[in-house]
N, C-alpha and C positions, 0 to 999 in steps of 0.2 A: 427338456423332459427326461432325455434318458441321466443326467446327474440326480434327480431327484427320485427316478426308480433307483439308481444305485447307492443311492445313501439310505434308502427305505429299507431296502434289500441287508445291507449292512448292519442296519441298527434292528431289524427280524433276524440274522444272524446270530447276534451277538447275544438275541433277548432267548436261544433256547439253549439246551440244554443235548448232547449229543453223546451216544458211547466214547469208551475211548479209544474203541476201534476205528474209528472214523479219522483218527488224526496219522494214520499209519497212512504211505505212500505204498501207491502202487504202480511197477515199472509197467504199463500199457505195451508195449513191445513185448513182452511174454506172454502177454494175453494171445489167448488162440480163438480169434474174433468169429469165423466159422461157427465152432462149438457156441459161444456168446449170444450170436444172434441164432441160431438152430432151438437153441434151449429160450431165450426170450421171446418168442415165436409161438413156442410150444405153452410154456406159462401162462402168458397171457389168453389163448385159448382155452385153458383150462381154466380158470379164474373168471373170464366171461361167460365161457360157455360156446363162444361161436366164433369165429377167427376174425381179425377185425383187420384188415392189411393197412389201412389209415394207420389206427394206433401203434401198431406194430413197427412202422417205419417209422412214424414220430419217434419212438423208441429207440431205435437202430442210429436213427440222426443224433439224439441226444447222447447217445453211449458211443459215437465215434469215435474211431480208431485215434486220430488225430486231436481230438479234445483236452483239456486239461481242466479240469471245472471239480473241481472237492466233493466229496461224496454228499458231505453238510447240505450242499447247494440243491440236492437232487431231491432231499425234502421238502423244497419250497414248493 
């Protein structure tokens, strides 16, 4: 099952169309992950309207320190 989300996933990739900002690399070690999740925290409260701590760590997990995942990807 998970070969056939990833080849799904692949060919939805490929089918859009992205800035070309998105193909620039960003060193994660200079990110000042603090500041990152403080300010996604806040955002997302502001956009909701009410603090949602579920979403907000869904969030924080997806945007880990330690991840390596294309910005492309975080459109899906």
């Amino acid at each position: 099952m998970g070969l056939v989300h990833c080849s799904k996933e692949r060919k939805l990739l490929k089918s859009m169309k992205f800035p070309k900002e998105y193909s620039l690399k960003v060193d994660v070690k200079k990110v000042n992950w603090e500041i990152m999740r403080e300010w996604t925290a806040l955002r997302v409260t502001q956009l909701l309207g009410m603090e949602d701590e579920v979403l907000i760590g869904y969030i924080h997990e997806q945007l880990g320190e330690d991840k390596k995942v294309g910005c492309c990807r975080y459109q899906l």
